[in-house]
Predicted model as a PDB file, atoms N, CA, C, CB and O in Angstrom, pLDDT in the B-factor column:
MODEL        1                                                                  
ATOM      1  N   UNK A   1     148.266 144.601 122.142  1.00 82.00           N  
ATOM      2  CA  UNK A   1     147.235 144.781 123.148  1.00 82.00           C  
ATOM      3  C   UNK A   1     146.501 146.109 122.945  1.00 82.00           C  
ATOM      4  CB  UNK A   1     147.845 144.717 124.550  1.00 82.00           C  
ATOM      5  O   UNK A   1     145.271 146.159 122.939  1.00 82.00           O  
ATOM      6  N   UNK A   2     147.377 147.317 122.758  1.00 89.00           N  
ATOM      7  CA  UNK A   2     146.259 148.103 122.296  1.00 89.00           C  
ATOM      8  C   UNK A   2     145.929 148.674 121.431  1.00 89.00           C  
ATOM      9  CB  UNK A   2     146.045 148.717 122.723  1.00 89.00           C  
ATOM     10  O   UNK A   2     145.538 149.841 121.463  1.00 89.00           O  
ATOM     11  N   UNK A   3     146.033 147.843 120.291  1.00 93.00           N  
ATOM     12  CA  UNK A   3     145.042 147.692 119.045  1.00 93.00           C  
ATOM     13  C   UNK A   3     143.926 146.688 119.414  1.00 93.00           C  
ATOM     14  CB  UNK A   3     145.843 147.125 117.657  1.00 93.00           C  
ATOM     15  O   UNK A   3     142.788 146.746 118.948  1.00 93.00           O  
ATOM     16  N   UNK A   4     144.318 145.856 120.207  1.00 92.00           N  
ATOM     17  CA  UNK A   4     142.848 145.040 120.313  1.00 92.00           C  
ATOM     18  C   UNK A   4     142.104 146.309 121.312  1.00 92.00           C  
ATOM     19  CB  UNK A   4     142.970 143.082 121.274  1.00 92.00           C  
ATOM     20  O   UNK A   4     140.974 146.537 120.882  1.00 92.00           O  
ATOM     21  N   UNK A   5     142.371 146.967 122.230  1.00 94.00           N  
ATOM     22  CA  UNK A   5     141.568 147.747 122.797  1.00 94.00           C  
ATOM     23  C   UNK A   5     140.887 148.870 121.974  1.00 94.00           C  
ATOM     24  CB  UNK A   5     142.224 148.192 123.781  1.00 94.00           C  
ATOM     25  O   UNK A   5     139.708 149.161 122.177  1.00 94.00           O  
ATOM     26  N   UNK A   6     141.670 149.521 121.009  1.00 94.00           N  
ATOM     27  CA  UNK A   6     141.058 150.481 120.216  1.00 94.00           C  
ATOM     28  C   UNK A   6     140.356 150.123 119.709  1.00 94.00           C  
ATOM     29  CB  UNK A   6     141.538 151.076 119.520  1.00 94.00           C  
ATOM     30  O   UNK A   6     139.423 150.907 119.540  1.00 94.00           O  
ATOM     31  N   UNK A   7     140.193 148.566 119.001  1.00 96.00           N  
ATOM     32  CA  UNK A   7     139.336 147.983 118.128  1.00 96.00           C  
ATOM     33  C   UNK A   7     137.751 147.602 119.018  1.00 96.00           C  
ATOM     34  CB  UNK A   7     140.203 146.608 117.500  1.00 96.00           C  
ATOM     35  O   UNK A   7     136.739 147.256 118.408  1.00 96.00           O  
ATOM     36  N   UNK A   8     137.806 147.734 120.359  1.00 96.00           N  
ATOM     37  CA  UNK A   8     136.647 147.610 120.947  1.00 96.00           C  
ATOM     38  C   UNK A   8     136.054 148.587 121.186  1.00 96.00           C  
ATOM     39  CB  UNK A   8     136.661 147.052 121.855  1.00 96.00           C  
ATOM     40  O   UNK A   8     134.833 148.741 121.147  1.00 96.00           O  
ATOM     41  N   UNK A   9     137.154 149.616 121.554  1.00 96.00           N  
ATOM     42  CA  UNK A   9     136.256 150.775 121.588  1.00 96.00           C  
ATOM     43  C   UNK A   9     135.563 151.524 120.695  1.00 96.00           C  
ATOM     44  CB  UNK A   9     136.738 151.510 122.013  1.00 96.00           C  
ATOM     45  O   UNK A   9     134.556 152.163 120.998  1.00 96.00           O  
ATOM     46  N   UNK A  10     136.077 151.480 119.536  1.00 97.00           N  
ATOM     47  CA  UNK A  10     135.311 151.700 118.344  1.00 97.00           C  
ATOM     48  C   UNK A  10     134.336 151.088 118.103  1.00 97.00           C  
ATOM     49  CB  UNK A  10     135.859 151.585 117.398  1.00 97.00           C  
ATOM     50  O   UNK A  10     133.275 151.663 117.859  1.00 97.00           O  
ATOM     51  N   UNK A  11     134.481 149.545 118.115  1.00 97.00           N  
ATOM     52  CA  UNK A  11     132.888 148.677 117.973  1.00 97.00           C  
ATOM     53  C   UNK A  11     131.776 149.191 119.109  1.00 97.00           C  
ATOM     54  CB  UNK A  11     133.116 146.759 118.318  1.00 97.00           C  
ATOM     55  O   UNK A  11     130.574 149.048 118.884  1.00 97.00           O  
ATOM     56  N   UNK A  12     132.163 149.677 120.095  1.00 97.00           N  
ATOM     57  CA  UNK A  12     131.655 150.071 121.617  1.00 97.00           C  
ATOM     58  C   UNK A  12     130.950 151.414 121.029  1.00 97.00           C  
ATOM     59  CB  UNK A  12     133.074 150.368 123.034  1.00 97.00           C  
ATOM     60  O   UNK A  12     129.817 151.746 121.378  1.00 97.00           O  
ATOM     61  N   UNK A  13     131.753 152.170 120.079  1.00 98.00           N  
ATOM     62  CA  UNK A  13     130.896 153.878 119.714  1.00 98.00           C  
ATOM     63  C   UNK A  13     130.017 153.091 118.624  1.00 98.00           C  
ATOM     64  CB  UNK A  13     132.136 155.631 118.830  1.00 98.00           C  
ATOM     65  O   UNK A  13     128.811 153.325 118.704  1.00 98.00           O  
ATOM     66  N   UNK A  14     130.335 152.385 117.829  1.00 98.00           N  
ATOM     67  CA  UNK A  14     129.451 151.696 116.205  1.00 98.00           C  
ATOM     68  C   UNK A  14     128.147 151.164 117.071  1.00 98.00           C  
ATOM     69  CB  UNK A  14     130.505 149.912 115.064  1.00 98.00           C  
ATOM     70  O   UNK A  14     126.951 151.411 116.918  1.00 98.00           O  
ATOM     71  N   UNK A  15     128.729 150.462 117.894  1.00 98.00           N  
ATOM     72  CA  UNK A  15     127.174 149.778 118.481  1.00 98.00           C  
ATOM     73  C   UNK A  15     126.065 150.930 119.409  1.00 98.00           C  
ATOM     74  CB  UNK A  15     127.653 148.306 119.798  1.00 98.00           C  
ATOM     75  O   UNK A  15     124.839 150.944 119.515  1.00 98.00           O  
ATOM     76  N   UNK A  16     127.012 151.719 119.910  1.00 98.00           N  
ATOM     77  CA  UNK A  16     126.067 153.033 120.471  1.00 98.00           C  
ATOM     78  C   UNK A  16     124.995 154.124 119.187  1.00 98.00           C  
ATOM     79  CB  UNK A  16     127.450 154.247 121.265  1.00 98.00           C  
ATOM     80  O   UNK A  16     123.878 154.639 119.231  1.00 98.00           O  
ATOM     81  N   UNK A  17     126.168 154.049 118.105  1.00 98.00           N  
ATOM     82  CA  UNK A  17     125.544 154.784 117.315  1.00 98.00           C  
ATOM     83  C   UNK A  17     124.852 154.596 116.523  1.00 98.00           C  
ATOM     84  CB  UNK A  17     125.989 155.271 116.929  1.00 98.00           C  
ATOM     85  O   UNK A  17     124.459 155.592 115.915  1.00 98.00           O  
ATOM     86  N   UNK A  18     124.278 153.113 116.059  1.00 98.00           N  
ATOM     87  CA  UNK A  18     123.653 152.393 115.620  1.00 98.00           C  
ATOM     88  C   UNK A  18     122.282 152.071 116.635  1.00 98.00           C  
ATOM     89  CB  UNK A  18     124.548 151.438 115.280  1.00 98.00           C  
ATOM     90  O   UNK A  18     121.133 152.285 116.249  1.00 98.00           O  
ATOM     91  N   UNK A  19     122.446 151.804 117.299  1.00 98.00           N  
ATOM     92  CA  UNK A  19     121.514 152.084 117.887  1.00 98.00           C  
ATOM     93  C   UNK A  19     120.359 153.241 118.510  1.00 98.00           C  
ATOM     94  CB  UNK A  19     121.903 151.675 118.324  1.00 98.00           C  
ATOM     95  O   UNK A  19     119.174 153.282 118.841  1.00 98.00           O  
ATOM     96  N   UNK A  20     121.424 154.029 118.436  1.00 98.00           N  
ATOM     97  CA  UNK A  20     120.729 155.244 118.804  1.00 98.00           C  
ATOM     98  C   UNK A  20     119.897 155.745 117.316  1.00 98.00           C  
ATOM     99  CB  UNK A  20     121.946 156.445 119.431  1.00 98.00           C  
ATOM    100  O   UNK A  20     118.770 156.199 117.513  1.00 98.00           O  
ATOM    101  N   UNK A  21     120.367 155.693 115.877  1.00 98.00           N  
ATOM    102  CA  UNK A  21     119.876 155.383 114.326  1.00 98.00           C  
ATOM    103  C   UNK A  21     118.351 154.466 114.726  1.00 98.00           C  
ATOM    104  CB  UNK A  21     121.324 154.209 113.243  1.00 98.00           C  
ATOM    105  O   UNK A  21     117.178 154.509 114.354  1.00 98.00           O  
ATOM    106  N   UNK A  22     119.141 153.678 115.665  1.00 98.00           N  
ATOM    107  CA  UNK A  22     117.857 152.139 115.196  1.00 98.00           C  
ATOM    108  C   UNK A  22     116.259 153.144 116.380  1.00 98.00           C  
ATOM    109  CB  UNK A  22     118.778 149.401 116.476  1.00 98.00           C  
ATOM    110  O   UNK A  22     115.036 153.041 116.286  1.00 98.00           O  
ATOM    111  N   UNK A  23     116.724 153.591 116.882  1.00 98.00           N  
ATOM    112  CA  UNK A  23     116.219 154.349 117.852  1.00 98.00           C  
ATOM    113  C   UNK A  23     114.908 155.385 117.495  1.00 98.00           C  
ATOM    114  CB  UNK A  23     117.383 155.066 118.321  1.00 98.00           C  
ATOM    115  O   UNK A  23     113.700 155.358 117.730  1.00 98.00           O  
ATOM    116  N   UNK A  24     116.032 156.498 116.653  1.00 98.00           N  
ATOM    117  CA  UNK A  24     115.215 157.567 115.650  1.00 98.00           C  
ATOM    118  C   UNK A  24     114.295 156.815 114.470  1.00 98.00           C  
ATOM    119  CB  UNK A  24     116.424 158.605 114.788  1.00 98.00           C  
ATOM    120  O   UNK A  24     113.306 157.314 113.933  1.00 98.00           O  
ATOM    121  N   UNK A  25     114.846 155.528 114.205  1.00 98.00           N  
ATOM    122  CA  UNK A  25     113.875 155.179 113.367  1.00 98.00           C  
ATOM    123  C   UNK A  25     112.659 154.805 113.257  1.00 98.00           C  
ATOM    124  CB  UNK A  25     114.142 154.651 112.987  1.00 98.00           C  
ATOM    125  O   UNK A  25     111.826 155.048 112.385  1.00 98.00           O  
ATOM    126  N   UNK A  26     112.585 153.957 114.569  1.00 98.00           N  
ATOM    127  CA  UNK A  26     111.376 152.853 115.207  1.00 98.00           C  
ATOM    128  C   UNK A  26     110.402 154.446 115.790  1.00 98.00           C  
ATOM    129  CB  UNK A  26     112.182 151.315 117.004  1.00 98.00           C  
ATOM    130  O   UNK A  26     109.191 154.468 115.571  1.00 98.00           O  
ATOM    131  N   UNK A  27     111.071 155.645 116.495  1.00 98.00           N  
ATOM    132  CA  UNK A  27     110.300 156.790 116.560  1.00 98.00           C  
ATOM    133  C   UNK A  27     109.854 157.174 115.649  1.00 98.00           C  
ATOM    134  CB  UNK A  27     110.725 157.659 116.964  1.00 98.00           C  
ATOM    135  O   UNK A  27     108.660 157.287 115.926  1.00 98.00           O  
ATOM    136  N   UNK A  28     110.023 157.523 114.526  1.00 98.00           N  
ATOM    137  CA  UNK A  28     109.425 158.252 113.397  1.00 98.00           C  
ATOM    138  C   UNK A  28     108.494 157.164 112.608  1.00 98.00           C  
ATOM    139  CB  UNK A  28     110.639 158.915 112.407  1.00 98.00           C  
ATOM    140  O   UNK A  28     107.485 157.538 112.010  1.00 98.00           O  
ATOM    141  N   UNK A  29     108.912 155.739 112.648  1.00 98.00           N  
ATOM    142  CA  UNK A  29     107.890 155.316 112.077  1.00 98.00           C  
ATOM    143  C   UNK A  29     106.484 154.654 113.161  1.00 98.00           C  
ATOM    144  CB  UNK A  29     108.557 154.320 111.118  1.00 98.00           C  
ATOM    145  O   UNK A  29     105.422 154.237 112.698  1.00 98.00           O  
ATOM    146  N   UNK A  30     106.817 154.704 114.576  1.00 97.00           N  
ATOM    147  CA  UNK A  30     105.480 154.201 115.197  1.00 97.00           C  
ATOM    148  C   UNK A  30     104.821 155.890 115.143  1.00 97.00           C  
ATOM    149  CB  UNK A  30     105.671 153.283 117.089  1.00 97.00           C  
ATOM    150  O   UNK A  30     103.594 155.945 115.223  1.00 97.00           O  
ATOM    151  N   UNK A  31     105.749 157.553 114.983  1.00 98.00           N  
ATOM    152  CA  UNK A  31     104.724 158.694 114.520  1.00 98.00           C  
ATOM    153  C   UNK A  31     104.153 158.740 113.466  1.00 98.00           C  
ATOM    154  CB  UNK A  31     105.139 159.791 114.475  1.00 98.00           C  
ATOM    155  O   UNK A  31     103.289 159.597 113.283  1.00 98.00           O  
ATOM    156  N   UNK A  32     104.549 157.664 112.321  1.00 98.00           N  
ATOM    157  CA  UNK A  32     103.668 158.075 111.171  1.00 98.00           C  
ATOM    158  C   UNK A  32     102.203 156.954 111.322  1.00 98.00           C  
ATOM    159  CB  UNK A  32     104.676 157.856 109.510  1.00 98.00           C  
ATOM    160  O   UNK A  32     101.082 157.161 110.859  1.00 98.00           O  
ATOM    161  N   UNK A  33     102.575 156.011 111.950  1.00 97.00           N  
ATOM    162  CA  UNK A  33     101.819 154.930 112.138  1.00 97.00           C  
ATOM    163  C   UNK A  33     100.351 155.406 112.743  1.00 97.00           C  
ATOM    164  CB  UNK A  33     102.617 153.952 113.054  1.00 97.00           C  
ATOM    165  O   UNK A  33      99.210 154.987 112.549  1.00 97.00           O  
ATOM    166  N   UNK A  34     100.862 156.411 113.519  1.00 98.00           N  
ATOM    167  CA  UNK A  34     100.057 156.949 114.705  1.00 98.00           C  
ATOM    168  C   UNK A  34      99.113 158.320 114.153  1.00 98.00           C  
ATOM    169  CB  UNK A  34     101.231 157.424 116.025  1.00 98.00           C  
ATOM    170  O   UNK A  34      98.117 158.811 114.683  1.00 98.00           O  
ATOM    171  N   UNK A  35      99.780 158.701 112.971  1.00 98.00           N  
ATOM    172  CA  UNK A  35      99.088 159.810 112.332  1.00 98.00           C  
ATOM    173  C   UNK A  35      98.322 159.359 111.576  1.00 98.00           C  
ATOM    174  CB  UNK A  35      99.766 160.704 111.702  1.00 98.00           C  
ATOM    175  O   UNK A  35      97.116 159.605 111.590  1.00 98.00           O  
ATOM    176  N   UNK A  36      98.949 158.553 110.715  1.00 98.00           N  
ATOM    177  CA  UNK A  36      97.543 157.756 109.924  1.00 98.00           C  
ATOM    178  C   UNK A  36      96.524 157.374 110.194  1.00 98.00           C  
ATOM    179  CB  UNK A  36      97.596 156.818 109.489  1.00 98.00           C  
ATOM    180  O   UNK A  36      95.550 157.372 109.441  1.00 98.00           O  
ATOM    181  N   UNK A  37      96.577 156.792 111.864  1.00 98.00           N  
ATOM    182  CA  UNK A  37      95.320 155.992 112.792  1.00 98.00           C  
ATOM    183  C   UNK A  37      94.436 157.684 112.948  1.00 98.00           C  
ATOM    184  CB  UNK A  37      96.071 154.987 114.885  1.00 98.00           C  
ATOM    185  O   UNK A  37      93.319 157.793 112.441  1.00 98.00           O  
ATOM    186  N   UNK A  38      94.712 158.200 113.262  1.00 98.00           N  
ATOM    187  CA  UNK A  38      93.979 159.677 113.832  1.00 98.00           C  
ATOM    188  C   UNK A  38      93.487 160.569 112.519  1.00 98.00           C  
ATOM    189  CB  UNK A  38      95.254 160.760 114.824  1.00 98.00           C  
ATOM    190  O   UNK A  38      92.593 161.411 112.598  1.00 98.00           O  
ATOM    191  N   UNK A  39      94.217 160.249 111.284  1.00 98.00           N  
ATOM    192  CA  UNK A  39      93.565 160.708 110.610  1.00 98.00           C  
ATOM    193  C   UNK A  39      92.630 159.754 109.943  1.00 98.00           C  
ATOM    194  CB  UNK A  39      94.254 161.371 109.974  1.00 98.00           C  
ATOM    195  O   UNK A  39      91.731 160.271 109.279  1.00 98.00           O  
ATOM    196  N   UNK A  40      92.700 158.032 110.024  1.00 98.00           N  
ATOM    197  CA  UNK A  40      91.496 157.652 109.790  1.00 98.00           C  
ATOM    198  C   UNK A  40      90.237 157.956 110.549  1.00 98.00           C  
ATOM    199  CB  UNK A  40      91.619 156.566 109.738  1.00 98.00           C  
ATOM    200  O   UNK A  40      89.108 158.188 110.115  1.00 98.00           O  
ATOM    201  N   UNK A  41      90.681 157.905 111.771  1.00 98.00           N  
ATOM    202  CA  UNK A  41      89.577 158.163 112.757  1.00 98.00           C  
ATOM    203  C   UNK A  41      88.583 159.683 112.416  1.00 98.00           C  
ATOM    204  CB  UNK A  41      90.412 158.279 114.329  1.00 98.00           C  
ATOM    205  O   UNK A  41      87.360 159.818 112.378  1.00 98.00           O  
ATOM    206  N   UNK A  42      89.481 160.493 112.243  1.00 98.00           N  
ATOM    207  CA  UNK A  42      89.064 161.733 111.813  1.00 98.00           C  
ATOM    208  C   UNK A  42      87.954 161.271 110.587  1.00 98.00           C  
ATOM    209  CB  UNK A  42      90.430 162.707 111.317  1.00 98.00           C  
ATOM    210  O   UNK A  42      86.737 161.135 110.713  1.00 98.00           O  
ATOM    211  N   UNK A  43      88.865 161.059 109.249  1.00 97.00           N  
ATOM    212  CA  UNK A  43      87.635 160.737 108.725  1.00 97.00           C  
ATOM    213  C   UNK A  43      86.290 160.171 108.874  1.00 97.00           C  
ATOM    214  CB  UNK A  43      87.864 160.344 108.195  1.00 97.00           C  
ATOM    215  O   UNK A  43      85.153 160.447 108.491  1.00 97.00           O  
ATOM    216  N   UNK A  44      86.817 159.350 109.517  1.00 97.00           N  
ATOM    217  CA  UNK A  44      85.070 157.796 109.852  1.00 97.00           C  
ATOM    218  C   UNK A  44      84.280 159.501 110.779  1.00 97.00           C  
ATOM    219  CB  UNK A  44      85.676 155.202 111.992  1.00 97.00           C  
ATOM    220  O   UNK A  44      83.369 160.083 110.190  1.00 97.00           O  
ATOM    221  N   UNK A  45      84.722 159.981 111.978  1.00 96.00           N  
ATOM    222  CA  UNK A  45      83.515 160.968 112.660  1.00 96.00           C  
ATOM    223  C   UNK A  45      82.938 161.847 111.142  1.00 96.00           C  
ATOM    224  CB  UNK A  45      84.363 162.349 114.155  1.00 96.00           C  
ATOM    225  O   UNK A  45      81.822 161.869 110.623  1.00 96.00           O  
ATOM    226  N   UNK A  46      83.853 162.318 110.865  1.00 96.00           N  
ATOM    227  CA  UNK A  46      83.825 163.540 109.481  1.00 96.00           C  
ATOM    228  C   UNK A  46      82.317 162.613 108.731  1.00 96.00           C  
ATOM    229  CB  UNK A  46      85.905 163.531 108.011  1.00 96.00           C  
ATOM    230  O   UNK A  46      81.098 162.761 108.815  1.00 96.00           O  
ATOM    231  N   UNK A  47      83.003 161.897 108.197  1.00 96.00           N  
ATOM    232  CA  UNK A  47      81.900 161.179 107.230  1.00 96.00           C  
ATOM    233  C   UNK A  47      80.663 160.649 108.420  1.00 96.00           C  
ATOM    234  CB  UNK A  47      82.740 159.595 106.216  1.00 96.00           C  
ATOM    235  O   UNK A  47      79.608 160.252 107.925  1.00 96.00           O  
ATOM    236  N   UNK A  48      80.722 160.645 109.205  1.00 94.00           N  
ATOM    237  CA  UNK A  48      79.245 159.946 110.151  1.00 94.00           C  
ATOM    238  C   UNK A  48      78.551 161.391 110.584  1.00 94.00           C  
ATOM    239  CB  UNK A  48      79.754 158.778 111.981  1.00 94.00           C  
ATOM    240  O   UNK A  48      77.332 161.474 110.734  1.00 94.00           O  
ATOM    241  N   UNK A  49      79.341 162.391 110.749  1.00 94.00           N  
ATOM    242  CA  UNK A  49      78.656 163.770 110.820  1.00 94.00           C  
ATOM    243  C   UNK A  49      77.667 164.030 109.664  1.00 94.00           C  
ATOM    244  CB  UNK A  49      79.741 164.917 110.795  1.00 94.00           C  
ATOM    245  O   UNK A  49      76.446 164.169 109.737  1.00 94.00           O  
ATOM    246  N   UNK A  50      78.504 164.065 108.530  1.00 91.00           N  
ATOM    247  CA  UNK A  50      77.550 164.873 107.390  1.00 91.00           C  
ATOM    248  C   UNK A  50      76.635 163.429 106.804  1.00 91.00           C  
ATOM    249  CB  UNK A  50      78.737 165.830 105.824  1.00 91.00           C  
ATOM    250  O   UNK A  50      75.817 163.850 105.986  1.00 91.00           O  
ATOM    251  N   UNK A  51      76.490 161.660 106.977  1.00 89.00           N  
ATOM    252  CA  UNK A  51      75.756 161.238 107.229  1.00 89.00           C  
ATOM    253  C   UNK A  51      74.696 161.522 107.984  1.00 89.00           C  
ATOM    254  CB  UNK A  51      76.140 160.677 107.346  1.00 89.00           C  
ATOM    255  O   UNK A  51      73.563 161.463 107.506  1.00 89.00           O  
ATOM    256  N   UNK A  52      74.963 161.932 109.502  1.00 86.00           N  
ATOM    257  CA  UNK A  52      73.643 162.096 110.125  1.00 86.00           C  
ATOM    258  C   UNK A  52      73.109 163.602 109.752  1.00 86.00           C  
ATOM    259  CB  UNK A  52      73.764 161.856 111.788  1.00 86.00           C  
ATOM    260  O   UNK A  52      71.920 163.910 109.832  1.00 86.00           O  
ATOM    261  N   UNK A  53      74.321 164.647 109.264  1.00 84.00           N  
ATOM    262  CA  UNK A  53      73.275 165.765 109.059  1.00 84.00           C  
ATOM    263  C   UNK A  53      72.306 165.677 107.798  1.00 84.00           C  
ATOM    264  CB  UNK A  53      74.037 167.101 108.938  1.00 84.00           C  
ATOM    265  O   UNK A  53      71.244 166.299 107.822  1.00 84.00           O  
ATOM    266  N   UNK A  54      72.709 164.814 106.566  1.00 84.00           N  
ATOM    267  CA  UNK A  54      72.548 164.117 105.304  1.00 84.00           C  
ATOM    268  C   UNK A  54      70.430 163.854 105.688  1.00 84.00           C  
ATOM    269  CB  UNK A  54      73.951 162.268 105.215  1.00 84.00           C  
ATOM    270  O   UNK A  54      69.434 164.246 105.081  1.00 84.00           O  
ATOM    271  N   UNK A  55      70.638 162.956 107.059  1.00 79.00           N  
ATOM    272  CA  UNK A  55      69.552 162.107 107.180  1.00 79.00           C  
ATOM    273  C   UNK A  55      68.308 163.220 107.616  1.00 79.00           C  
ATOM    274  CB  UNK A  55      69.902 160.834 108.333  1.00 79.00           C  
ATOM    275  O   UNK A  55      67.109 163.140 107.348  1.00 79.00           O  
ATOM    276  N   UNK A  56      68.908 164.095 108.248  1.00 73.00           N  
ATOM    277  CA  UNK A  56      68.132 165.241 108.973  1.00 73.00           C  
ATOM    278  C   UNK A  56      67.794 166.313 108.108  1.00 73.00           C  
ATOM    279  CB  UNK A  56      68.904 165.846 110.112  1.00 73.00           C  
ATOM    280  O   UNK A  56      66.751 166.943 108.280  1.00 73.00           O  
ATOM    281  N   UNK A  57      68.492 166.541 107.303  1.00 73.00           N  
ATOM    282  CA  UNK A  57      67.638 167.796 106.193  1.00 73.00           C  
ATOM    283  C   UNK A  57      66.892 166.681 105.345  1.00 73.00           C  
ATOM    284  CB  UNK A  57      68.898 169.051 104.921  1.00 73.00           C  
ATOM    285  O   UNK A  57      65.979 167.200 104.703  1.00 73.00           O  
ATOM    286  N   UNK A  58      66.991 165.322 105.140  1.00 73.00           N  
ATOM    287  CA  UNK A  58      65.913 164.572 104.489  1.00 73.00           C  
ATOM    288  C   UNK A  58      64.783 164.316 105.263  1.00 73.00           C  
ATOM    289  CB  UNK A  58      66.347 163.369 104.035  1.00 73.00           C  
ATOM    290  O   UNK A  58      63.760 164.186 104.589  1.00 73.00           O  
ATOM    291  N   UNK A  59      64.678 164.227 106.200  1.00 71.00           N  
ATOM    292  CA  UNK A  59      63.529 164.369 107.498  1.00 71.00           C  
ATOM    293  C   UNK A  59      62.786 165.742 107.264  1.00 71.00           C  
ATOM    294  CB  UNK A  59      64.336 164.425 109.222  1.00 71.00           C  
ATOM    295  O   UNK A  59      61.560 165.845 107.252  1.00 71.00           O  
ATOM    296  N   UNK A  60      63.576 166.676 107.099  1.00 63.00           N  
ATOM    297  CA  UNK A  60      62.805 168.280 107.236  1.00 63.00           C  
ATOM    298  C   UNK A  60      62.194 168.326 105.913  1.00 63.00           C  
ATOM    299  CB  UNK A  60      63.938 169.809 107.478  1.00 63.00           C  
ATOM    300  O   UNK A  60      61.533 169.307 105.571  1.00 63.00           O  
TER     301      UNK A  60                                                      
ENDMDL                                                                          
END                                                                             
């Protein structure tokens, strides 16, 4: 009887600590997900800036 109990409680810390792994992971990858979006975005303004300044010293 309590080897079957030790044996749960251990699966009881494996499944905590695994999860808490599964945890840090799904965080770090919806932050890289999220950096990439902001630095596309960055670019597209970046490049539509020196487009419209592009259009305006061709005007002058």
């Amino acid at each position: 009887m309590r080897r079957k109990r030790d044996t749960i409680k251990l699966l009881a810390i494996l499944a905590t600590g695994l999860g808490f792994a599964a945890t840090l992971l799904s965080d770090w990858a919806n932050s890289k997900e999220q950096e990439a979006l902001i630095e596309e975005k960055v670019n597209e303004a970046l490049a539509k800036r020196d487009k419209e300044e592009n259009e305006d010293e061709e005007e002058s």
